[in-house]
TORDRENZA-807988 format. One record per residue (C-alpha): residue in three letters; y, x, z. Coordinates in steps of 0.1 Angstrom, whole numbers, padded with zeros to 4 digits, always signed. Layout:
N
ALAYXZ
...
# end
This chain:
250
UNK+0949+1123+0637
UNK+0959+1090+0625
UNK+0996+1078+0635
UNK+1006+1046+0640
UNK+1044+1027+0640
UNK+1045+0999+0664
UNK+1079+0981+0662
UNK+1090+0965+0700
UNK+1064+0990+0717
UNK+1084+0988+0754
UNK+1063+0958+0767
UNK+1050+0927+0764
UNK+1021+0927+0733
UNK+1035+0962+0717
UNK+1034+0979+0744
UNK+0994+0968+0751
UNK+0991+0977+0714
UNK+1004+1015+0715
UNK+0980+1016+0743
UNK+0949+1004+0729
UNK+0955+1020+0701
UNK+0959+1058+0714
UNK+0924+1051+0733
UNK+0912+1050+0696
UNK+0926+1079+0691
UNK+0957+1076+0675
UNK+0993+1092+0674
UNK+1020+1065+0686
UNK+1053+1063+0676
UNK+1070+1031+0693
UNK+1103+1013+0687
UNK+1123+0999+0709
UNK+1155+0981+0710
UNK+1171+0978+0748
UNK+1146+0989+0773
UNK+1148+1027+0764
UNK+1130+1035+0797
UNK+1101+1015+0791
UNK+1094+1029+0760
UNK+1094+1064+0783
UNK+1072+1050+0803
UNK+1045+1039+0774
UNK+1047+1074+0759
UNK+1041+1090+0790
UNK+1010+1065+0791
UNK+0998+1076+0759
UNK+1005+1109+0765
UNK+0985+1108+0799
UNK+0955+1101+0775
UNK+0957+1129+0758
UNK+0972+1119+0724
UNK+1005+1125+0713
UNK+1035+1097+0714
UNK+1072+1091+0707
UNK+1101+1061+0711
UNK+1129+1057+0685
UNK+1154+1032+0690
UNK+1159+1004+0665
UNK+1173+0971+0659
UNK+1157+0954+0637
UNK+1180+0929+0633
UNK+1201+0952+0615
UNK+1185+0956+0583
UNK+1209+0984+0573
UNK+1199+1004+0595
UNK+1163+1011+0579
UNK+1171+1041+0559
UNK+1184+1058+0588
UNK+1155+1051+0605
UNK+1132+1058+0581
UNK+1152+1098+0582
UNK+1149+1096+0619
UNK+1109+1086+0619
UNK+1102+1113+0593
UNK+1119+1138+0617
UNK+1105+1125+0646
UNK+1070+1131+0628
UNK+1074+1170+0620
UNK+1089+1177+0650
UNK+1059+1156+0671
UNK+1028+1160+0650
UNK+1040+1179+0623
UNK+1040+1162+0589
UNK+1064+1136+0575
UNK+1042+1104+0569
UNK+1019+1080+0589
UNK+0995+1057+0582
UNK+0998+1018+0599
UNK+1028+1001+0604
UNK+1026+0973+0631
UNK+1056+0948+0627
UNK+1059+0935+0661
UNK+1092+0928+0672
UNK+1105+0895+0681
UNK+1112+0872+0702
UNK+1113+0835+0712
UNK+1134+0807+0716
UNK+1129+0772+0727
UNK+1150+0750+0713
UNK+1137+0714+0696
UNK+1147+0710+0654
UNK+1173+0689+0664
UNK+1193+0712+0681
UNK+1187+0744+0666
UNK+1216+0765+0658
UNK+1226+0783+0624
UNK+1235+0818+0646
UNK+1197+0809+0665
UNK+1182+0803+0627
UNK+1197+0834+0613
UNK+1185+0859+0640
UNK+1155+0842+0638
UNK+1149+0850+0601
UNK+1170+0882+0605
UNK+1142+0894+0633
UNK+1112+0875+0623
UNK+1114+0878+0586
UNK+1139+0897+0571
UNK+1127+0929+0593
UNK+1092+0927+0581
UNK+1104+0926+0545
UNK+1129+0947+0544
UNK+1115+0977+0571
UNK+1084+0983+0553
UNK+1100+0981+0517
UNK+1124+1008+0537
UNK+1091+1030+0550
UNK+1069+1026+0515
UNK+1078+1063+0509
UNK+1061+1080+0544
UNK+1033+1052+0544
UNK+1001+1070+0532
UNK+0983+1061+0504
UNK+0949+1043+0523
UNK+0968+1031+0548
UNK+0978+0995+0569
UNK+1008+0971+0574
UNK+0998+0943+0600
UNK+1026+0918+0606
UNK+1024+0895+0637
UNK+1028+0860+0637
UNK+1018+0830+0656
UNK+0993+0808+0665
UNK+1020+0780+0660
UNK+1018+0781+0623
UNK+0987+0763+0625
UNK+0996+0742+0656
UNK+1026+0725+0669
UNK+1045+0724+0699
UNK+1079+0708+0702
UNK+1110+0737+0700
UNK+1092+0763+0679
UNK+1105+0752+0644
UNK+1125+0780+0637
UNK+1103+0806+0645
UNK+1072+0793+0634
UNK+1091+0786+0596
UNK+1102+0822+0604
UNK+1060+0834+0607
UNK+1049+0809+0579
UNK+1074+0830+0557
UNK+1057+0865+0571
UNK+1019+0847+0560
UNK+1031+0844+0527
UNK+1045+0876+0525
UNK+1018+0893+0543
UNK+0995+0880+0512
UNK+1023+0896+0484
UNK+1025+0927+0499
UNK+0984+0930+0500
UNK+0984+0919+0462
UNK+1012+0946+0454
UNK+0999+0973+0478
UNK+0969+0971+0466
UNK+0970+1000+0438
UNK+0980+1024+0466
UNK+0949+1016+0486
UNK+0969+0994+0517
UNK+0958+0970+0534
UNK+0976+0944+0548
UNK+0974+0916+0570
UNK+0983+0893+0594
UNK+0977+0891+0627
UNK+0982+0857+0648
UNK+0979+0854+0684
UNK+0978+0823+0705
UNK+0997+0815+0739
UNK+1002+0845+0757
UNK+1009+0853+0794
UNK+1039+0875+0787
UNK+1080+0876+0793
UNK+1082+0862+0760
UNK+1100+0829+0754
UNK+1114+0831+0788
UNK+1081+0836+0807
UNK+1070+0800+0802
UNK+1030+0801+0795
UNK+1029+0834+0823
UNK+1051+0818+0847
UNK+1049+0780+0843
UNK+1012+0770+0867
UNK+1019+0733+0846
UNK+1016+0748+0810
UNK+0993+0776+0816
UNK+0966+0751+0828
UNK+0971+0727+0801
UNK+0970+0760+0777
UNK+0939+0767+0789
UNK+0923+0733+0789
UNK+0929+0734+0754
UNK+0914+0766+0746
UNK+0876+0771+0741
UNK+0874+0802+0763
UNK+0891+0785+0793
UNK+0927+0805+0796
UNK+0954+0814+0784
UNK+0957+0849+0765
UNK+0967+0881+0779
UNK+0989+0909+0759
UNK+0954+0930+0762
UNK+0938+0906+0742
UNK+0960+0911+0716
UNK+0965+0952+0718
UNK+0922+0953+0714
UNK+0924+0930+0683
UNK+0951+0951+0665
UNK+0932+0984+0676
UNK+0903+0965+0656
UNK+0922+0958+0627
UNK+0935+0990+0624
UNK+0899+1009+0631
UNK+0881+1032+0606
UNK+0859+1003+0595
UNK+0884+0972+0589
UNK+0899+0987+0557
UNK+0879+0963+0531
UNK+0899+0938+0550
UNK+0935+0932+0532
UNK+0956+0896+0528
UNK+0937+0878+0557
UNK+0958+0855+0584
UNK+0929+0871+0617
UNK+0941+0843+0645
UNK+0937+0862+0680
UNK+0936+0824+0705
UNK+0906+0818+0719
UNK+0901+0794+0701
UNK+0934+0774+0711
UNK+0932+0738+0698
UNK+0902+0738+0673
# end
């Protein structure tokens, strides 16, 4: 079986990704940072299919932190499924703030790149050793590196910086058979950035006016795209920016 780390797997888009992916078949081991009893909740989902799951707490904010982690996951991994590496890392966590350029805080720009950048980098430099050879990094970004909406400038500079660094670590990773890349999605009807494209009726019609499917996305459109990515036949694809939008503002 084939075991995969989703960062931020309590709700929202990790949470349909852990899910999607154990229909495929795989082991799930989920992070979360807060919401320890969601992240019960989505092993007990995977586990109800059949396939084997666990939760580990983690900030990643806190970059110093990784090495203990990355003891904690290999434990975590005997203990569960009995070996001490796994094969895709998923770096999902994050979240959202809406605040124009002009008005954007150094503490808001520093947890940004702390969460949005520094965590990707510095987490899977920190898991290199238990990543099998053959195996995947996908690192999520945005839609809004392409596009533009008014108070997303710190966190879409934050995901431009993940693009770029999702197409280093494919060129470096390369030898050792891992693939990497990104994946992008659009506006999605979730809790994040306070709710707004799920709970605003105002910006999730003008969403999906602007989208060529006709809506806005949903967190299972995303969790079927990664389970894509990550399937047995996606692995000649490494370095690629795979926007998951519906084809928001072509």
């Amino acid at each position: 079986m084939k075991i995969a780390l989703v960062t931020g797997g309590s709700r929202g888009l990790g949470k349909s990704m852990c899910l999607h992916l154990a229909r495929k078949g795989r082991g799930v081991v989920l992070t979360y940072r807060e919401k320890e009893a969601q992240a019960r909740e989505v092993v007990a989902a995977v586990e109800a299919m059949g396939r084997r799951a666990a939760a580990l707490p983690l900030d990643v904010a806190d970059s110093a932190a990784f090495p203990a982690f990355a003891e904690a996951l290999g434990r975590t991994l005997g203990d569960v499924w009995g070996r001490t590496d796994f094969d895709f890392l998923v770096n999902n966590a994050g979240f959202g703030i809406d605040a124009p350029f002009a008005d954007t805080t150094e503490e808001q720009f520093d947890r940004m790149v702390a969460v949005h950048l520094k965590a990707p980098f510095f987490l899977s430099q920190a898991l290199l050793p238990r990543l099998r050879d053959g195996g995947r990094i996908v690192n999520i970004s945005s839609g809004l590196t392409r596009f533009s909406f008014p108070g997303y400038a710190a966190y879409a500079s934050c995901k431009c910086g993940v693009e770029a660094l999702t197409r280093y670590m494919a060129k470096e990773l390369g030898p050792r058979g891992i693939a990497v890349n990104v994946l992008a999605p659009g506006a999605i009807a979730t809790d994040f950035g306070g709710g707004v494209v799920r709970d605003n009726p105002g910006v999730n019609a003008f969403i999906a006016s602007q989208t060529a499917l006709g809506r806005v996305g949903e967190a299972d459109d995303i969790g079927a795209a990664l389970s894509l990515l990550l399937d047995d036949d996606a692995g000649w694809i490494t370095g690629q920016r795979i926007e998951v939008s519906g084809g928001m503002l072509l």
